[in-house]
C-alpha positions in Angstrom: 94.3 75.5 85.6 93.5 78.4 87.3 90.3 80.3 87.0 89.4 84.3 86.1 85.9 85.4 87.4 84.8 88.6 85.9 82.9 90.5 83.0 84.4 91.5 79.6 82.9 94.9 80.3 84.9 95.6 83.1 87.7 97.9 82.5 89.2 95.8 85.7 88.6 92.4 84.5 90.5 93.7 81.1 93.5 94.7 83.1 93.7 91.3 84.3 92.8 89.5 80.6 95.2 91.5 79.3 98.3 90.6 81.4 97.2 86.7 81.3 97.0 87.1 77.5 100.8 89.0 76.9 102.5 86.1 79.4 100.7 83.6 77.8 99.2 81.7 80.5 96.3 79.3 80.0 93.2 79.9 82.1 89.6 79.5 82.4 87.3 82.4 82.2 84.1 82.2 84.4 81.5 85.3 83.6 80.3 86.9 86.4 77.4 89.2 84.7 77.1 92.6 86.0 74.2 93.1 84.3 71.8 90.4 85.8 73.5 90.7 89.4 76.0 87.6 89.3 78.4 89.4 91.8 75.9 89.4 94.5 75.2 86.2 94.5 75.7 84.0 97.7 78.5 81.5 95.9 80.0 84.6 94.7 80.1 86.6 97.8 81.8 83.5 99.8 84.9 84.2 97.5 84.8 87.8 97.4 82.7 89.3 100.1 83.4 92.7 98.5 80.9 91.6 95.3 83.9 93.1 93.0 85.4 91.5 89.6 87.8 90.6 88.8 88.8 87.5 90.5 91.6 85.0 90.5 91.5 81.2 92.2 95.2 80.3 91.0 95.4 76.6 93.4 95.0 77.3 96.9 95.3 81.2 96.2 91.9 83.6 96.0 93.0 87.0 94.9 90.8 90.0 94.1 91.5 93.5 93.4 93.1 93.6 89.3 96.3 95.0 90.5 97.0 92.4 93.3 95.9 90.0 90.6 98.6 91.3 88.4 101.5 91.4 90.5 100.9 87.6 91.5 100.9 87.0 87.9 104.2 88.6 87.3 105.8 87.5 90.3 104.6 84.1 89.2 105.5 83.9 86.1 109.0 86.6 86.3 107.1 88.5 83.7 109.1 91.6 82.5 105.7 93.5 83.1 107.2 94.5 86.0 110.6 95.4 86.0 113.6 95.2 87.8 115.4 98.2 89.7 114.3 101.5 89.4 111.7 100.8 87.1 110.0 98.7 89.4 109.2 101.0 91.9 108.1 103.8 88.8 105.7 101.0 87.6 104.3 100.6 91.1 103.8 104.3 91.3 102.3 104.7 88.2 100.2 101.6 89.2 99.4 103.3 92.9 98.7 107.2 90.8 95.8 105.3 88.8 94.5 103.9 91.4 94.3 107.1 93.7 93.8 109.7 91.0 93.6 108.5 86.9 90.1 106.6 88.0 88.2 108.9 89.6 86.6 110.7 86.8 85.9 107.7 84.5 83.6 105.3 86.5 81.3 108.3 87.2 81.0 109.3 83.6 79.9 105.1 82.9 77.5 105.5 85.2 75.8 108.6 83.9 76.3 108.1 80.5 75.6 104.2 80.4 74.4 102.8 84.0 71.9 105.7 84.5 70.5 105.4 80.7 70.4 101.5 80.9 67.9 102.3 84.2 66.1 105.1 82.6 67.7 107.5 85.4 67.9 111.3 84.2 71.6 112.3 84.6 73.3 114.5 86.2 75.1 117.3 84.9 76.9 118.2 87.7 78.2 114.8 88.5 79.6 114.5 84.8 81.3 118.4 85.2 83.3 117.0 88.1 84.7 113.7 86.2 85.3 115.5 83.3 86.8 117.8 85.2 88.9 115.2 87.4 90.0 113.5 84.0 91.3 117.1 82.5 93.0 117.3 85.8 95.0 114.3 86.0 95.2 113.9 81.7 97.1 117.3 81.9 99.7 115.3 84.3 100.1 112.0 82.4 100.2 113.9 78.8 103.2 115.8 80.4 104.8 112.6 81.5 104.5 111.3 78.1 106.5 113.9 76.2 108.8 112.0 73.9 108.2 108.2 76.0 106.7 105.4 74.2 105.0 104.1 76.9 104.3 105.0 80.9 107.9 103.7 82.7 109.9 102.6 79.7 110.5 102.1 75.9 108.5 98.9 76.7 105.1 98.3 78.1 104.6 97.5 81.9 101.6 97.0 84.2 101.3 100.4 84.6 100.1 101.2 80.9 97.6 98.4 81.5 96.4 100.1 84.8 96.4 103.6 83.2 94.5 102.2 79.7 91.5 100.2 81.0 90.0 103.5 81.3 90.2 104.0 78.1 87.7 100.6 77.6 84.2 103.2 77.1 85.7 105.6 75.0 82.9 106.4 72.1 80.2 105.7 75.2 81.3 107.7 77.8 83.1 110.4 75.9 86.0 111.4 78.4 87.8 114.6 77.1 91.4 112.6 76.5 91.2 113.9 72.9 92.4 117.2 74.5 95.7 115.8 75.5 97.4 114.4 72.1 100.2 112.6 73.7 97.9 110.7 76.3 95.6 109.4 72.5 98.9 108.5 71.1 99.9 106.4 73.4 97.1 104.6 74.0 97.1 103.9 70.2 100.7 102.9 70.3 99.5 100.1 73.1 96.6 98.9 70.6 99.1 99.0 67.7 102.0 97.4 69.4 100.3 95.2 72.0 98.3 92.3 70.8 97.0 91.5 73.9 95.4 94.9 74.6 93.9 94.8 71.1 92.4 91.6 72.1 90.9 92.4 75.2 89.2 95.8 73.3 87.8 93.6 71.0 86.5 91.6 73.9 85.0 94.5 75.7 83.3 95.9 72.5 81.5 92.6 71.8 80.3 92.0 75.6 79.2 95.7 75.4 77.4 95.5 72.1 74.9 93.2 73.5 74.3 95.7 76.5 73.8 98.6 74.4 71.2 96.7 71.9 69.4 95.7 74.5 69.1 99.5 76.0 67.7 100.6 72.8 65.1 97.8 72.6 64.0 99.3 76.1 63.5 102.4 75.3 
């Protein structure tokens, strides 16, 4: 049976969850918590010398990076996650734009408005101008796309909705300006609505961060 390393906190590791859970492939999940340093450990670091989750051991196969992951998964399993054709190369676009561009602004705004807290770290204004800034930027491009498309590539969901959406994993903690762009909020509602296996990794990442968050408050 293959084996998932990562944390249900991660917006990465959910990407990765998420596509496992919509082919329906059985797997064991081993946590690697962020929190108390498990990706810097020495057993961890001999599989991934980059400290990063998530990560796959599928047989003689050790894959990090989520969107690596992913396409092994589909590949594997001819999962119409990733189409055929034209679509294909869309998806991989779409896969490659969130990689370069839809992710910049979000990671910064977890760090101020969670990591920073969590460490009792003033933050910086400045730092969360620029990623909301970089979100407005790149949510004015992807609302746009959307106009009158059920989801990123085609009338049904691909790995580039899963790509685009795990940003979406922090939303009442990190407050990222997407309510601004009404077609961007309706389709990520559409994918909770329509796509079990997103709705089940947010329930996943809500319950992993609910214990974080309590125990920021009983520091304070």
């Amino acid at each position: 049976m293959m084996k998932l390393y990562g944390d249900p906190g991660s917006g990465s590791t959910r990407r990765v969850s998420a596509v496992l859970y919509r082919i329906g492939v059985d797997f064991e999940f081993q946590l690697v918590d962020l929190f108390k340093g498990d990706n810097r450990t020495p057993q961890f670091l001999a599989l991934n010398p980059n400290g990063a989750i998530p990560l796959l051991v599928d047989g003689e196969a050790v894959l990090y990076e989520a969107s690596a992951i992913n396409l092994h998964l589909v590949d594997k399993y001819d999962s119409e996650l990733l189409p055929k054709g034209a679509d294909r190369a869309l998806t991989l676009q779409w896969m490659f734009w969130a990689a370069e561009h839809w992710r910049q602004g979000p990671p910064a705004l977890f760090n101020e408005r969670i990591g920073k807290v969590a460490m009792g770290i003033p933050q910086d204004p400045r730092v969360i101008a620029d990623a909301e800034a970089s979100i407005r930027k790149f949510s004015t491009i992807l609302d746009a796309h959307l106009e009158g498309r059920r989801y990123v590539v085609s009338e049904k969901v691909t790995l580039a909705d899963f790509d685009l959406a795990a940003t979406f994993s922090h939303l009442s903690r990190t407050r990222p300006p997407y309510d601004e762009f009404p077609n961007v909020m309706a389709w990520h509602q559409r994918l909770l609505d329509e796509v079990p296996a997103w709705a089940r990794t947010r329930d996943e990442v809500e319950e992993r961060m609910a214990v974080l968050m309590a125990a920021i408050e009983v520091t304070k």
